[in-house]
DSSP file (Angstrom, degrees, kcal/mol; ACC not computed):
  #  RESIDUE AA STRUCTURE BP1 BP2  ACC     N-H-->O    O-->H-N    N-H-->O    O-->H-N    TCO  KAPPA ALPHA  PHI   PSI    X-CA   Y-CA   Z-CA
    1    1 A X              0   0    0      0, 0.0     4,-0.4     0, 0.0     3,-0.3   0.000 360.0 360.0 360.0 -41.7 -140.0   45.8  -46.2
    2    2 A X    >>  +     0   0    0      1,-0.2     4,-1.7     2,-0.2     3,-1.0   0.888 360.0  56.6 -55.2 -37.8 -142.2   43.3  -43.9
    3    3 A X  H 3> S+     0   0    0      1,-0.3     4,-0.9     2,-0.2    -1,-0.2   0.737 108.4  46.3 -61.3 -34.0 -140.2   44.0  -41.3
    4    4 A X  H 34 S+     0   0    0     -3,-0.3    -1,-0.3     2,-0.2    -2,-0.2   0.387 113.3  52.6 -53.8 -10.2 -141.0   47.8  -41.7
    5    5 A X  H <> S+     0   0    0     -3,-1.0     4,-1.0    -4,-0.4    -2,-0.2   0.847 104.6  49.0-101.3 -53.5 -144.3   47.0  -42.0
    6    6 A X  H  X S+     0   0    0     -4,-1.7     4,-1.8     1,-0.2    -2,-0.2   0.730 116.1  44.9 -67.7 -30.1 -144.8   44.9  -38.8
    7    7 A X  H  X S+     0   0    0     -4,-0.9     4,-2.0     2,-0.2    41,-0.3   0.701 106.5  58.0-100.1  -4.4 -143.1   47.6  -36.6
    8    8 A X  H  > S+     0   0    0      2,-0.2     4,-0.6     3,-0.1     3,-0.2   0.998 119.9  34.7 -55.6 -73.7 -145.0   50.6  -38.3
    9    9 A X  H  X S+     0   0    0     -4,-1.0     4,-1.9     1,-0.3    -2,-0.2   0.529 120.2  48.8 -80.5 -43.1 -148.1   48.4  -37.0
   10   10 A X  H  X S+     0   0    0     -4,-1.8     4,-1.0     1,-0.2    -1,-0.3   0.927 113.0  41.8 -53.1 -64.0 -146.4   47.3  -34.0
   11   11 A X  H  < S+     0   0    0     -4,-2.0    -2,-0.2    -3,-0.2    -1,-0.2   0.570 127.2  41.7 -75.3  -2.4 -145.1   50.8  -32.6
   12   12 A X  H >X S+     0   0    0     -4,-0.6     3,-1.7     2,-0.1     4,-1.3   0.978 100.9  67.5 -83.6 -77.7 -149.3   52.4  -33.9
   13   13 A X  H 3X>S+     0   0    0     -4,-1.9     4,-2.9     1,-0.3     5,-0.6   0.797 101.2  37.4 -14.3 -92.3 -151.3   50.0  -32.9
   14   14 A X  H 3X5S+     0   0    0     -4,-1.0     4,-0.7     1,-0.2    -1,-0.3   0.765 118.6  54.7 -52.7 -19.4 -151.2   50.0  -29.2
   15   15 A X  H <>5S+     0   0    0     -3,-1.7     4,-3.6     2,-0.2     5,-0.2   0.736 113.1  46.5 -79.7 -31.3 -151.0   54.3  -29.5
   16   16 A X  H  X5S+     0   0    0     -4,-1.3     4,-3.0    -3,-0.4    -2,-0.2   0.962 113.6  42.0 -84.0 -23.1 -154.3   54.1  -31.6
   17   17 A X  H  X5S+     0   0    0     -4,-2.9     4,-1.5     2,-0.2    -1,-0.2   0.746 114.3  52.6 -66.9 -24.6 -155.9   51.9  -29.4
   18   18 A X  H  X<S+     0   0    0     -4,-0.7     4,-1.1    -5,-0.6     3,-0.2   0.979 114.6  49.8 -55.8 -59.6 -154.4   54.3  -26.3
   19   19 A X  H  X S+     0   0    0     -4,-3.6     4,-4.7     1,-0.3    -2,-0.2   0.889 113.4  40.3 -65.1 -43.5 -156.1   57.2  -28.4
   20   20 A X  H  <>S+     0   0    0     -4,-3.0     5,-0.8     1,-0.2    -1,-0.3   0.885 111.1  51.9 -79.1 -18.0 -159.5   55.6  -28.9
   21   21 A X  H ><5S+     0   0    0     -4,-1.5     3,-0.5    -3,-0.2    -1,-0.2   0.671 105.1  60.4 -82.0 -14.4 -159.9   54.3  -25.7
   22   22 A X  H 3<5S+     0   0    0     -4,-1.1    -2,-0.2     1,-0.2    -3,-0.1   0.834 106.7  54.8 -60.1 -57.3 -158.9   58.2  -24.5
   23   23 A X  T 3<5S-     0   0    0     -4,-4.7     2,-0.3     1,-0.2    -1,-0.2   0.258 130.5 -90.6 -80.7  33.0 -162.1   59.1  -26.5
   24   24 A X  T < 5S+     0   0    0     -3,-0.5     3,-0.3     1,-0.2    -1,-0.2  -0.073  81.4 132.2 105.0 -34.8 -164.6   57.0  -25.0
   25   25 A X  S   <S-     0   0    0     -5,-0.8    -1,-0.2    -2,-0.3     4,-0.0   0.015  83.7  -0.8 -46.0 178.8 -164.4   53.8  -27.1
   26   26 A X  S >  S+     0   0    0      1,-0.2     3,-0.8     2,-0.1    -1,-0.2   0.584  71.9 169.0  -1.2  80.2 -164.3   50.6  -24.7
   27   27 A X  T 3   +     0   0    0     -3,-0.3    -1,-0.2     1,-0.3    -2,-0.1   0.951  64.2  69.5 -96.3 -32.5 -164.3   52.5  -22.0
   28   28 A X  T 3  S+     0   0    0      1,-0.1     2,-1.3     2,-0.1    -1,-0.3   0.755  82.6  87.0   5.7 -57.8 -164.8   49.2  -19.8
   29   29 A X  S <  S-     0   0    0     -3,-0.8     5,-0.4     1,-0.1    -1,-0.1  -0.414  89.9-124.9 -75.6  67.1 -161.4   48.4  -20.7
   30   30 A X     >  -     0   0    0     -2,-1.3     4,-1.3     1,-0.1    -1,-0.1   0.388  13.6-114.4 -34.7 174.2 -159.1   50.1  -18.1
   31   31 A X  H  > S+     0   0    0      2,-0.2     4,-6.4     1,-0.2     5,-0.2   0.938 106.7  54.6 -70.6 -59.6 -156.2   52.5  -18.9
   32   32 A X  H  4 S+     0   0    0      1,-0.2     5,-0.4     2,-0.2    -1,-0.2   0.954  98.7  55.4 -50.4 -54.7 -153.4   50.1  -17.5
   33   33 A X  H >> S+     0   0    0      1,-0.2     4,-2.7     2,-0.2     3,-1.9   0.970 113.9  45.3 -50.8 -46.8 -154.1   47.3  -19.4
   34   34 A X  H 3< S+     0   0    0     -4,-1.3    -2,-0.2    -5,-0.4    -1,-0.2   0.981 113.6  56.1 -34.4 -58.2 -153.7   50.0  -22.6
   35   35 A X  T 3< S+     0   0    0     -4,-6.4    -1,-0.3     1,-0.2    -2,-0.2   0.085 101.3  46.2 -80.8  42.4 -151.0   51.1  -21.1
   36   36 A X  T X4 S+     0   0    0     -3,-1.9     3,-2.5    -5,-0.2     4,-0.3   0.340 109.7  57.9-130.3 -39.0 -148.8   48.0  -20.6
   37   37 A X  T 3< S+     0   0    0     -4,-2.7    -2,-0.2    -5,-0.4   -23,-0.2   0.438  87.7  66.9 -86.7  14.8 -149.4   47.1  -23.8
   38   38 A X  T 3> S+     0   0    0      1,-0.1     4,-0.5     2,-0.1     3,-0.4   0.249  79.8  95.8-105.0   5.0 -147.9   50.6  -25.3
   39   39 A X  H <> S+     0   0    0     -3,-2.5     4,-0.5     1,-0.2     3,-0.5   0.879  76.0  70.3 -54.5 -26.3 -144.4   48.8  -23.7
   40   40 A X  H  > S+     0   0    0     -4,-0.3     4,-1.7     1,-0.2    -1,-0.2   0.840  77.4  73.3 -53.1 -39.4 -144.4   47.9  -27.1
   41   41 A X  H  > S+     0   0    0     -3,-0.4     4,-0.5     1,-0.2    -1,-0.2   0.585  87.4  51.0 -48.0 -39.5 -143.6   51.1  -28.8
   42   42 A X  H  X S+     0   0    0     -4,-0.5     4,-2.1    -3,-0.5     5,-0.3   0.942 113.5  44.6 -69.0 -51.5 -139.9   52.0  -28.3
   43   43 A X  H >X S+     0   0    0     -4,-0.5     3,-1.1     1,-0.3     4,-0.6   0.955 118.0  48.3 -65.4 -43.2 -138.6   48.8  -29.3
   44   44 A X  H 3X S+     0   0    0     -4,-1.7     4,-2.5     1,-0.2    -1,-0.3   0.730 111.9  53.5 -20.8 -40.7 -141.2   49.1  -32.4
   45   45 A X  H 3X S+     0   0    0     -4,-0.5     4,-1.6     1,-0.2    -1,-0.2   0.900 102.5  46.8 -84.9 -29.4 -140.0   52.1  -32.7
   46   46 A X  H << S+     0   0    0     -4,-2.1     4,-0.4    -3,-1.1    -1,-0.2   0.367 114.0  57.5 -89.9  11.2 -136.1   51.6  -33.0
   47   47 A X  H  X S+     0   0    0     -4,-0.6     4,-5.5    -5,-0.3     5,-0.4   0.794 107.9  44.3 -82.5 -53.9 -137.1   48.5  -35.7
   48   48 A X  H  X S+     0   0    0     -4,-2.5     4,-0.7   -41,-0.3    -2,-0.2   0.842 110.9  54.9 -67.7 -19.4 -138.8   50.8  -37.8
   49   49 A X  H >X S+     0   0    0     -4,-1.6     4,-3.2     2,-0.2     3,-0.6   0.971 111.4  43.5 -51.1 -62.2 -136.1   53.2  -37.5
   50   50 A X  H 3> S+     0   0    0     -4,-0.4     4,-2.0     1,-0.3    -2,-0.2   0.949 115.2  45.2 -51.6 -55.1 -133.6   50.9  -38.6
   51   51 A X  H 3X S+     0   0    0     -4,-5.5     4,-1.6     1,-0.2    -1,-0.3   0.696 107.9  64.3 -68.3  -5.3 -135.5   49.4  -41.5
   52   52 A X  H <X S+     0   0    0     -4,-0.7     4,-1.8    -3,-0.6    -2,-0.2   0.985 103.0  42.4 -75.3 -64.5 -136.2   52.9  -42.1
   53   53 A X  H >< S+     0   0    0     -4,-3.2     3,-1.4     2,-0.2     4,-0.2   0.892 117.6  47.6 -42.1 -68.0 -132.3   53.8  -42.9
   54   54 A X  H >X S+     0   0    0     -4,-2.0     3,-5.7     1,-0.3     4,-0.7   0.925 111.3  51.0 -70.1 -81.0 -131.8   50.5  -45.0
   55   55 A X  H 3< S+     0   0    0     -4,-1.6    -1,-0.3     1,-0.4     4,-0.3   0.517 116.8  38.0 -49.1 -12.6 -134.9   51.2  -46.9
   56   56 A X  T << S+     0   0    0     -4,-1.8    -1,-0.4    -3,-1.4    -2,-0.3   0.171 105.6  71.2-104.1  10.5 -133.9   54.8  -47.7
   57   57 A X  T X4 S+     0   0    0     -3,-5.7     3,-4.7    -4,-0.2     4,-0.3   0.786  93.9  63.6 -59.0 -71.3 -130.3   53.7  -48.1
   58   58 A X  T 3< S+     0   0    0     -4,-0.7    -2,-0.1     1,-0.4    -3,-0.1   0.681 117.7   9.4  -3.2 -70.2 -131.5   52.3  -50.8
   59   59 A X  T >> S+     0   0    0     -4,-0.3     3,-2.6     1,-0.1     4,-1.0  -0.167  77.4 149.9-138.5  54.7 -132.8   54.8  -53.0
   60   60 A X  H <>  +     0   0    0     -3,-4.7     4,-1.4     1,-0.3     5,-0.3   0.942  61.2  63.9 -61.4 -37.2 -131.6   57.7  -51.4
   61   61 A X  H 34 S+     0   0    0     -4,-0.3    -1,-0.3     2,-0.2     4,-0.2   0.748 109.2  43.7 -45.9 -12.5 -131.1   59.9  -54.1
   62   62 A X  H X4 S+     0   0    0     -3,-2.6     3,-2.5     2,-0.1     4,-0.4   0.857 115.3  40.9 -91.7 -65.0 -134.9   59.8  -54.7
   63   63 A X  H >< S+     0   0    0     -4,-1.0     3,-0.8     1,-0.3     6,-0.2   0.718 105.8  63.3 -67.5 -28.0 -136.4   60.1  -51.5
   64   64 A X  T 3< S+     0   0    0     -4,-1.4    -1,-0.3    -5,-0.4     6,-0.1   0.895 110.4  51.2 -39.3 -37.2 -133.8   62.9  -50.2
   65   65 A X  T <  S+     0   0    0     -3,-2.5    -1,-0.3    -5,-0.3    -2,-0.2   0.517  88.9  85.6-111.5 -21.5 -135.5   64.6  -53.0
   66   66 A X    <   -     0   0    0     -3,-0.8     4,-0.4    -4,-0.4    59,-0.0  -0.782  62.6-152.1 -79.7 153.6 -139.4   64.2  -52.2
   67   67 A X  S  > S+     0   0    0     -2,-0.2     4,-1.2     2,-0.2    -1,-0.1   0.176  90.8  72.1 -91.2 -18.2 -140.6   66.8  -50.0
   68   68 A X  H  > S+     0   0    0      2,-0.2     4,-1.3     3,-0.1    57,-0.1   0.504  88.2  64.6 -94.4  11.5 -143.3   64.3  -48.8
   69   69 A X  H >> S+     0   0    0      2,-0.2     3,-0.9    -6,-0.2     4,-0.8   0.949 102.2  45.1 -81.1 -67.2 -140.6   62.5  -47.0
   70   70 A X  H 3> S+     0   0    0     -4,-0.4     4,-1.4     1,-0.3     5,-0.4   0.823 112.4  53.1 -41.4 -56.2 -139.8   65.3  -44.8
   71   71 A X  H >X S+     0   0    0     -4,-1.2     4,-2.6     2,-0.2     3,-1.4   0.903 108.4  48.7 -36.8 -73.2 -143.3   65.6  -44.4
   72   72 A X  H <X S+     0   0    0     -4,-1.3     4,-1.2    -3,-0.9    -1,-0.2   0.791 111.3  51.6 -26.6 -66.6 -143.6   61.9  -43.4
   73   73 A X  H 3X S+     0   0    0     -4,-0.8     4,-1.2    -3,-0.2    -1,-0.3   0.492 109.0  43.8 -77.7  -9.4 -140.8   62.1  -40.9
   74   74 A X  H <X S+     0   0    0     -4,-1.4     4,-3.6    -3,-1.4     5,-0.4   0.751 109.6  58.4 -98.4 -20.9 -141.8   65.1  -38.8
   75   75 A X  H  X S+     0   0    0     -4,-2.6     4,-1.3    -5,-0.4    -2,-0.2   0.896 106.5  48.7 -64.5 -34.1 -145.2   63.9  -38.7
   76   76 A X  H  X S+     0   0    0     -4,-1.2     4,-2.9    -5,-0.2    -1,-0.2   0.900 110.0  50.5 -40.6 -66.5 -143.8   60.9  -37.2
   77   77 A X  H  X S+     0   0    0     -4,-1.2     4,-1.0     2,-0.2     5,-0.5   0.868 108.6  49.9 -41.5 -45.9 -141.7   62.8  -34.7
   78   78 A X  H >X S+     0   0    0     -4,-3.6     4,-2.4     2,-0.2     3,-1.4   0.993 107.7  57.4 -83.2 -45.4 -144.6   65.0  -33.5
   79   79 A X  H 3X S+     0   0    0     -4,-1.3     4,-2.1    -5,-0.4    -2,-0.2   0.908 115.1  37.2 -40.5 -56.9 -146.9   61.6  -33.0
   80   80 A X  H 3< S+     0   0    0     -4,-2.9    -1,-0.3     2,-0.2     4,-0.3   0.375 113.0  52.9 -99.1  23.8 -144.3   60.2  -30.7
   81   81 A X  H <X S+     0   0    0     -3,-1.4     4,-2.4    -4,-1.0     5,-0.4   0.615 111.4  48.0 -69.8 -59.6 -143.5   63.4  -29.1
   82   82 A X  H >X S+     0   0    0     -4,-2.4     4,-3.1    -5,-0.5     3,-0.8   0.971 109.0  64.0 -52.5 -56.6 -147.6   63.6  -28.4
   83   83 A X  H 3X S+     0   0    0     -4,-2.1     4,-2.3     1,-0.3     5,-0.5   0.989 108.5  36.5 -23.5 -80.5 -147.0   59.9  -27.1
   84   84 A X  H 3> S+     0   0    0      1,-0.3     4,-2.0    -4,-0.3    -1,-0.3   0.878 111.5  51.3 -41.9 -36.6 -145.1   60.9  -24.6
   85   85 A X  H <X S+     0   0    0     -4,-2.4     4,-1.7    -3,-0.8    -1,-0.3   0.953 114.6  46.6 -84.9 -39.3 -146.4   63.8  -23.6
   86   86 A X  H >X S+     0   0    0     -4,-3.1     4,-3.8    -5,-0.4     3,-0.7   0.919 108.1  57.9 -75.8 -19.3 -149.9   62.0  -23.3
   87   87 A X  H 3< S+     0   0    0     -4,-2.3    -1,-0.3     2,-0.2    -2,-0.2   0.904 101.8  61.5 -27.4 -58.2 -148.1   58.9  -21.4
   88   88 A X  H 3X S+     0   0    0     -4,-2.0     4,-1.0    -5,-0.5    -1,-0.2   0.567 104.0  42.7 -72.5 -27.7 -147.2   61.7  -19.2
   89   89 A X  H <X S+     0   0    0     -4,-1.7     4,-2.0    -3,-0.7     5,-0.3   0.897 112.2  53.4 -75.4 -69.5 -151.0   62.7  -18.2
   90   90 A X  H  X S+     0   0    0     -4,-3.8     4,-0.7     2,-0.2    -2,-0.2   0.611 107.3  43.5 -84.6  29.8 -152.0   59.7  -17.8
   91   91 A X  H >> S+     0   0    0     -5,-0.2     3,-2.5     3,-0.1     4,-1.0   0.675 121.6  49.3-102.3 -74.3 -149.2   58.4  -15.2
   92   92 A X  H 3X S+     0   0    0     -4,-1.0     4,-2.0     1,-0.3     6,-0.2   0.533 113.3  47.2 -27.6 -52.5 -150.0   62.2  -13.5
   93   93 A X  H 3<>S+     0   0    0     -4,-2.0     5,-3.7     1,-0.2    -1,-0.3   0.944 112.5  45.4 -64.7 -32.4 -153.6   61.4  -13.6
   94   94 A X  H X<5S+     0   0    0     -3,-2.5     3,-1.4    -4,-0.7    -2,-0.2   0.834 110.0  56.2 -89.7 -27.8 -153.4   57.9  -12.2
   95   95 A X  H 3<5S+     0   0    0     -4,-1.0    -1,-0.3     1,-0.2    -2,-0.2   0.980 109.4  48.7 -27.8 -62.1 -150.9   59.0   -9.2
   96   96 A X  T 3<5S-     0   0    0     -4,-2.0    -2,-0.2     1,-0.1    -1,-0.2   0.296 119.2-125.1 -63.3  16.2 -153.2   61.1   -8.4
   97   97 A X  T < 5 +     0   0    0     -3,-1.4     2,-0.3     1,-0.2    -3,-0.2   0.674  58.1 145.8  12.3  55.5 -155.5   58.6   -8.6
   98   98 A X      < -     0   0    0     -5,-3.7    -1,-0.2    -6,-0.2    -2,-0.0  -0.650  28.6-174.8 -75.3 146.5 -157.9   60.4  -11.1
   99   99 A X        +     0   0    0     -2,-0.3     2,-0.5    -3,-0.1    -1,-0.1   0.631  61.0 103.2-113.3 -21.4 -159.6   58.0  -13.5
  100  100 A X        +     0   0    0      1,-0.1     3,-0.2    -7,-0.1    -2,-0.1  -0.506  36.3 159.1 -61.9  99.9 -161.2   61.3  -15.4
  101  101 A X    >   +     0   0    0     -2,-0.5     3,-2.8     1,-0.1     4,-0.1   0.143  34.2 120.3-114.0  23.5 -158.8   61.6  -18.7
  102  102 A X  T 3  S+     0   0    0      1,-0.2     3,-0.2     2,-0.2    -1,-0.1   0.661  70.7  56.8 -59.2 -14.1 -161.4   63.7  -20.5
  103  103 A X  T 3  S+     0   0    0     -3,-0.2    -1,-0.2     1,-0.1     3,-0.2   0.548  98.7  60.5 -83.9 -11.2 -158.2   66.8  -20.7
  104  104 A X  S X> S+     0   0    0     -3,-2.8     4,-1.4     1,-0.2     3,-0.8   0.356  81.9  91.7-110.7   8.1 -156.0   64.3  -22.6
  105  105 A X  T 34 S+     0   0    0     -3,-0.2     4,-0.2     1,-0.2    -1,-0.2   0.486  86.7  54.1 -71.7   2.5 -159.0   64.0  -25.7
  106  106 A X  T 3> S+     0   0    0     -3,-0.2     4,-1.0     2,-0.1    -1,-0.2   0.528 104.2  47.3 -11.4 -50.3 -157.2   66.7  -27.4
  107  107 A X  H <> S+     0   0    0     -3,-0.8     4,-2.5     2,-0.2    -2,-0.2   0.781 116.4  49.1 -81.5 -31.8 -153.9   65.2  -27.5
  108  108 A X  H  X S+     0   0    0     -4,-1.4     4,-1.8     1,-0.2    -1,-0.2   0.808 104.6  50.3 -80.0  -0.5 -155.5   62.1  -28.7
  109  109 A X  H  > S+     0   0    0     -4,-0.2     4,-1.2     2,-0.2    -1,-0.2   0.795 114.5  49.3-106.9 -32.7 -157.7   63.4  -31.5
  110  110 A X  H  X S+     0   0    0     -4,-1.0     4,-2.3     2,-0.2     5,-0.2   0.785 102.3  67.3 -58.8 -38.2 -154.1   65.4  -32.9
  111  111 A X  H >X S+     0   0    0     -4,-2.5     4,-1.4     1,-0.2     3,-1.4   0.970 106.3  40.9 -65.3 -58.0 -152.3   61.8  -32.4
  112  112 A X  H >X S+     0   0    0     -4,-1.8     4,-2.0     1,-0.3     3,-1.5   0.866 108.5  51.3 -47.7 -56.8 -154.5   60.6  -35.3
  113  113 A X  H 3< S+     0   0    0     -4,-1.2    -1,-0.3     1,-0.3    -2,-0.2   0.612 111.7  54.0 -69.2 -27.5 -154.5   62.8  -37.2
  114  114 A X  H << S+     0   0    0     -4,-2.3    -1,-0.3    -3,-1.4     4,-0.3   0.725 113.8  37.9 -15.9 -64.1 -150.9   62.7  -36.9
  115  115 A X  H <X S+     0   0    0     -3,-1.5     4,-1.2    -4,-1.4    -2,-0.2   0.748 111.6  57.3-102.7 -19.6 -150.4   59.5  -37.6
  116  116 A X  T  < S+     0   0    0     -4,-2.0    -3,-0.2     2,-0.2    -1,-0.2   0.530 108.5  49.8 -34.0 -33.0 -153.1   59.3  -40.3
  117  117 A X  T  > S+     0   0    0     -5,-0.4     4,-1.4    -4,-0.2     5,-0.3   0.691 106.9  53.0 -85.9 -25.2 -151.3   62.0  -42.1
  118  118 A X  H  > S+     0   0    0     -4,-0.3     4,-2.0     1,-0.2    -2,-0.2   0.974 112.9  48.0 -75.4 -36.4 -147.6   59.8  -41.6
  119  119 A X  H  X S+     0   0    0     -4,-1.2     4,-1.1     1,-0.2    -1,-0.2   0.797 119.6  42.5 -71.9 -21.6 -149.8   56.4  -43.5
  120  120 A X  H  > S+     0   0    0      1,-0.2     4,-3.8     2,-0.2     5,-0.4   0.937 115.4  42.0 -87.2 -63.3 -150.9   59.1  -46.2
  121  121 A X  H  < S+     0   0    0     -4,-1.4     4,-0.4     2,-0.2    -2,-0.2   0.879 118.0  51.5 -48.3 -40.7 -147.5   60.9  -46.6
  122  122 A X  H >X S+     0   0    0     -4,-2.0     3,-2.9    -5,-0.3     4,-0.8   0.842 113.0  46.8 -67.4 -72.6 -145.8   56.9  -46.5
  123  123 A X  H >X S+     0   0    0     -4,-1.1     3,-0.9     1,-0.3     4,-0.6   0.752 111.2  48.5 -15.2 -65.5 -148.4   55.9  -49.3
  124  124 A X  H 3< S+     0   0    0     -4,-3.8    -1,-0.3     1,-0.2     4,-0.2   0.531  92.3  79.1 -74.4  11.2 -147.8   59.1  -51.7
  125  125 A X  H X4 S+     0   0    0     -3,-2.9     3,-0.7    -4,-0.4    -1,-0.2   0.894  93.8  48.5 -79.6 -46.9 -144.1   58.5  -51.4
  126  126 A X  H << S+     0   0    0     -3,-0.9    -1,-0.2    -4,-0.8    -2,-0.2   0.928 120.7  36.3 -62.4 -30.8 -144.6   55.7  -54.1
  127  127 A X  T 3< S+     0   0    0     -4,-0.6     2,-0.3     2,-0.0    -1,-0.2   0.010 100.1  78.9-128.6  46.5 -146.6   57.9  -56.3
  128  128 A X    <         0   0    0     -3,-0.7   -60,-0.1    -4,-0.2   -62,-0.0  -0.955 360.0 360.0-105.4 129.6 -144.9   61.7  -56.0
  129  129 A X              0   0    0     -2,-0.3    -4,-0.1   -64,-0.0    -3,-0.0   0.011 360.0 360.0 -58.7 360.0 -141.9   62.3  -57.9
């Protein structure tokens, strides 16, 4: 379970910091550096995958059977779908060498909420039946 924990945190972390620094927080704080440090995510992401399988090996007959697992996991999917896509602006913007990423606050203000909704949806998985 730590090891799920740490790559939840791992693969998040640098996407929420991506997202707030998209809305104006540190804005000081250039894009690249954000973005070197979202190199983290994949591998984050195929840890938490993995501990994901064991831990739902586990009890899979319950969790097959919450409906806020499903929930959990597409909300997950569309977060690093949105990742990408907003990855995808800002290598476009910075070819172009625009610095302006005021068109990609939209995607970031859905990536929270996204990924706020996966922490909520993990959480009530211990207390829905």
């Amino acid at each position: 379970r730590y090891i799920s924990v740490t790559g939840v945190q791992t693969c998040a972390l640098p996407i929420l910091l991506l997202d707030l620094r998209i809305l104006g927080l540190a804005e000081d704080l250039p894009l690249w550096v954000l973005a070197r440090s979202t190199r983290l995510v994949w591998p984050a992401f195929g840890v938490n995958a993995a501990t994901g399988v064991a831990l739902f090996m586990i009890d899979a007959e319950h969790k097959a059977t919450q409906w806020i697992f499903g929930v959990k996991l597409v909300l997950i999917l569309l977060a690093m779908s949105l990742y990408v896509r907003t990855r995808r602006r800002l290598a476009d913007a910075a070819q172009q060498g625009q610095s302006d990423v005021t068109d990609t606050r939209a995607l970031a203000v859905v990536s929270l909420v996204l990924w706020t909704g996966a922490t909520v949806a993990g959480r009530l998985m211990a207390y829905l039946v």
